[in-house]
C-alpha positions in Angstrom: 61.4 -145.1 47.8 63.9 -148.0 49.0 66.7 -147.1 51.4 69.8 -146.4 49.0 72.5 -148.2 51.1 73.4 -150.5 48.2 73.8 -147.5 45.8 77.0 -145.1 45.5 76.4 -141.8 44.0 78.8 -139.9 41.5 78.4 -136.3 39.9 77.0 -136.2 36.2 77.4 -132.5 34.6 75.1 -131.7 31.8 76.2 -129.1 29.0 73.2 -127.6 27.5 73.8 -125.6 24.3 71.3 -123.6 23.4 71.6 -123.9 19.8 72.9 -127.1 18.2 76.0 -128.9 17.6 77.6 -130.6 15.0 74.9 -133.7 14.0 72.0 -131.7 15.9 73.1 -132.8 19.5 71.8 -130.0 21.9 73.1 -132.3 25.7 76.6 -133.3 26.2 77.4 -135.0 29.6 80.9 -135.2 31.2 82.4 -137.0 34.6 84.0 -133.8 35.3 83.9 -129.8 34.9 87.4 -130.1 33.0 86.0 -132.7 31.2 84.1 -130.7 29.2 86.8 -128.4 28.2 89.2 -131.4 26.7 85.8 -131.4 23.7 85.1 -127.8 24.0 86.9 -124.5 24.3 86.1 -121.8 26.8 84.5 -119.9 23.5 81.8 -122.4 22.4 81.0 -122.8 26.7 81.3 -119.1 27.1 83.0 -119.3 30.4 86.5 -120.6 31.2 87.0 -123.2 34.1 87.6 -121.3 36.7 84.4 -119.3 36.4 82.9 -122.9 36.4 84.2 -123.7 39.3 83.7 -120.1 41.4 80.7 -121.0 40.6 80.0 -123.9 42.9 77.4 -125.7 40.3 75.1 -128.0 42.2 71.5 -129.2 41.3 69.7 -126.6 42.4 72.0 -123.8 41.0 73.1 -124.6 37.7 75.7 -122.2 35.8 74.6 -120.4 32.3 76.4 -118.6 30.3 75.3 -116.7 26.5 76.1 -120.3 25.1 74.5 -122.9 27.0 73.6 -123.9 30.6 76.2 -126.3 33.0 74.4 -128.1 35.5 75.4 -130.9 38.0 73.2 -134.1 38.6 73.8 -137.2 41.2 73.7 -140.4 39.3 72.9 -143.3 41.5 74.4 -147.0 40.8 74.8 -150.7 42.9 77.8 -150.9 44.7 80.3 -153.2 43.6 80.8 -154.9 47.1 76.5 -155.9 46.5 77.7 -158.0 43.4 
C-alpha cells in the first residue's frame, strides 16, 4: 500500500435496512449521524440520535437496531493542497 500523506480522510456512515425502501434501496449513506435523521425518523431507524451517538459507532463496532444496522466507514480522498 502507498503512504497516504496526500490523502485526507472523512467519516462515511452506512444505514442498512434490513428490509427495503421505497424503489428497493436496502444502503443509504450520510456525512453525518444527524444526517440521517433529516430523511428518516427515529421510527423507521429504530433508535433516536442520542442512542446513536452513546453508542460511539466506529468500524469495528457498528450500531443495530430491530430496523437496520448504522455503521461508520473512513473514506479516503487527494488533498486539495496536491492539486
Amino acid at each position: 500500500m502507498k503512504k497516504l500523506t496526500t490523502l485526507s480522510a472523512a467519516s462515511l456512515i452506512k444505514v442498512q435496512f434490513f428490509h427495503s425502501k421505497d424503489g428497493g434501496v436496502t444502503e443509504f449513506y450520510f456525512g453525518s449521524l444527524a444526517a440521517i435523521y433529516e430523511m428518516f425518523d427515529a421510527s423507521e431507524i429504530g433508535c433516536r440520535l442520542e442512542a446513536l451517538w452513546a453508542a460511539n459507532i466506529d468500524e469495528a463496532h457498528p450500531k443495530a437496531t430491530r430496523l437496520c444496522v448504522i455503521s461508520k466507514h473512513v473514506m479516503y480522498r487527494e488533498s486539495r493542497g496536491n492539486r
